[in-house]
N, C-alpha and C positions, 0 to 999 in steps of 0.2 A: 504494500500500500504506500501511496505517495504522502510522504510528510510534508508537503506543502498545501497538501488538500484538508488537511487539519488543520480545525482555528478553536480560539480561545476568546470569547469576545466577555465584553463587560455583558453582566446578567441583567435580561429583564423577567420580569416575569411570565410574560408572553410566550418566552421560547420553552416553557416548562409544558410538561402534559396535564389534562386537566384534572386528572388523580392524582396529580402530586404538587399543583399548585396551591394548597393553603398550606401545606406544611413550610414547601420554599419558600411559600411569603411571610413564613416566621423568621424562618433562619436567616431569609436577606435583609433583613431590617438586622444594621450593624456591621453587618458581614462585607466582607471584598469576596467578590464572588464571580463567575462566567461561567456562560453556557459552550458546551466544548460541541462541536462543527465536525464532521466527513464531510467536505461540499456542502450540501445543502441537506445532511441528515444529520437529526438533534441529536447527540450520544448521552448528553446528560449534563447535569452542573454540577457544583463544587463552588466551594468558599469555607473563609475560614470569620468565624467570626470572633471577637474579641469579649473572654470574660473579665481580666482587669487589665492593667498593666500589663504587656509582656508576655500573655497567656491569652491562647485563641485555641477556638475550640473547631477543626476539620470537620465539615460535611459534605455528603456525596450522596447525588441521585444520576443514577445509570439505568438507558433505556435496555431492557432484555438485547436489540441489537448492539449496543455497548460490548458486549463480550467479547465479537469477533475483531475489534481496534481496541485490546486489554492494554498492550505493551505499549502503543501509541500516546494511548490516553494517561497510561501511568507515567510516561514522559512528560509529556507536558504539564501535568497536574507537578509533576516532582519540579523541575523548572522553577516553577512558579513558586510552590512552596519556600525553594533555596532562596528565594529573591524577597522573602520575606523576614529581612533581618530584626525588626520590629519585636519579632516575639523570639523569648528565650524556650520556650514552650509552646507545642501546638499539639494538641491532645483532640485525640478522636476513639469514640465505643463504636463496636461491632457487634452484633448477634455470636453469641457463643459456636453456633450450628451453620452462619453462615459463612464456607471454608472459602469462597470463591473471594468477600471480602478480608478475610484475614489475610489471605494473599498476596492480595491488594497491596494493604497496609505494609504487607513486606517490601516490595517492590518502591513502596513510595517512600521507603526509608524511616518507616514507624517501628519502633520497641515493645513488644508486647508487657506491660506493668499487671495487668493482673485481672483476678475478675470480679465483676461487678453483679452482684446475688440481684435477682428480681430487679434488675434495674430498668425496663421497658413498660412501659404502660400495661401491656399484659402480663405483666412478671416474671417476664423470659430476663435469664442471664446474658451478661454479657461480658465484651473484653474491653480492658482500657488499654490503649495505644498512645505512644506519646515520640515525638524526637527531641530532644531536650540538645538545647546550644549552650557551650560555654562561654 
């Protein structure tokens, strides 16, 4: 796949699907955020939002198509992260079960810290991920 055909553009809401637009328009309020581009197919957004000083909190919503541009999209999402000198800290949970984003998380250069009991609105466990800058 041609990496000039992938873009990162600032997020609107607009570019979200409409099962996942009121969640993103929690998370983008605060948040440095974009929606990630094949050409002209939505793969998903990302942002990181800021809970004090220094420390931001990683979010990700990936269309089902997202999977086949994994390596691509973890590129660019990782990029961007590096360029984010701001925070000493950027800490993001994942579903205990869910292995495709643990993965993820690996590739985008996250630390697995530990797990989080009943931490999802339905009481599913989960992992805390963090990269921590010196």
């Amino acid at each position: 796949m041609d990496m000039k055909a992938y873009r990162l553009i600032p997020m609107e809401v607009c570019h979200v699907p409409e099962g996942l637009r009121a969640q993103a328009e929690r998370n983008l309020s605060g948040s440095i955020a974009g929606s990630l581009f094949y050409g002209d197919e939505f793969l998903g957004c990302a942002g990181v939002k800021q809970f004090w000083k220094g420390v931001g909190e990683a979010w990700f919503f990936m269309t089902p198509e997202s999977s086949r541009h994994g390596r691509m999209i973890a590129r660019l999402i990782k990029k961007r992260l590096e360029s984010m000198q701001e925070y000493h800290r950027i800490q993001a949970t994942v579903e205990i079960d869910f292995k495709e984003g643990i993965r993820f998380m690996g590739f985008l250069g996250f630390h697995r810290e530990g797990i989080l009991k009943k931490y999802t609105a339905d009481a599913k466990d989960s992992l805390m991920f963090a990269i921590i800058r010196s």
